[in-house]
N, C-alpha and C positions, 0 to 999 in steps of 0.2 A: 881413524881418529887417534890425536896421541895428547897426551896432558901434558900440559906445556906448564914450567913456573914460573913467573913473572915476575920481579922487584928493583928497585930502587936499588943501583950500583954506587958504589964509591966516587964515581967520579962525572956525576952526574947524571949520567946516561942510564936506559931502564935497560936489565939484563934480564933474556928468558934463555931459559935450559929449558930440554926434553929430559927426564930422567930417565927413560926406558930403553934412548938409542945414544951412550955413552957419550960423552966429549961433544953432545949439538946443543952448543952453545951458541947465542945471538947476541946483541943490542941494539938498540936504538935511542936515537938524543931526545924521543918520546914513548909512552909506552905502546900507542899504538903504533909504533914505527918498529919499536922491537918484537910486537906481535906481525908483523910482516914479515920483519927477516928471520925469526925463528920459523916461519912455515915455507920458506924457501929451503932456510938451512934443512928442513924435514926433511925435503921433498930431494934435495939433493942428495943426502944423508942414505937415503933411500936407494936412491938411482944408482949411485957408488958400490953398495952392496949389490946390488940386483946386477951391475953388470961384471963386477967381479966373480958373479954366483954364488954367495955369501949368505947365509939364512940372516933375513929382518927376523930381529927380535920383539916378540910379540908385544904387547901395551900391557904391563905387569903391573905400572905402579900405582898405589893407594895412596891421597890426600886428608890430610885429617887436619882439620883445628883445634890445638889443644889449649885449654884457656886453663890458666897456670896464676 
């Protein structure tokens, strides 16, 4: 399992990053369409390393909401 961000990009399109596996960035012209492609992007993300033989970086990152 890896914590994905989710949001409302500039140019209309919704953008999800993984923060835990560098530079796997997605989009999609919906948000669940960018929750789709960020879990390919993973899964490739993944695959890439593993066959390179390359240590996956374990799930590090903490989400907080801070009301300001």
């Amino acid at each position: 399992m890896r914590q994905v961000i989710v949001y409302p990009g500039e140019d209309q399109y919704w953008v999800a990053e993984c923060p835990s596996l560098p530079g796997c960035i997605s989009q999609g012209a919906t948000r669940e369409e960018a929750i789709t492609n960020i879990r390919e992007a993973i899964k490739m993300y993944i695959a890439a390393l593993e066959e390179d033989k390359l240590p996956v970086p374990p799930e590090r990152f903490e989400a907080l909401l801070v009301a300001v």
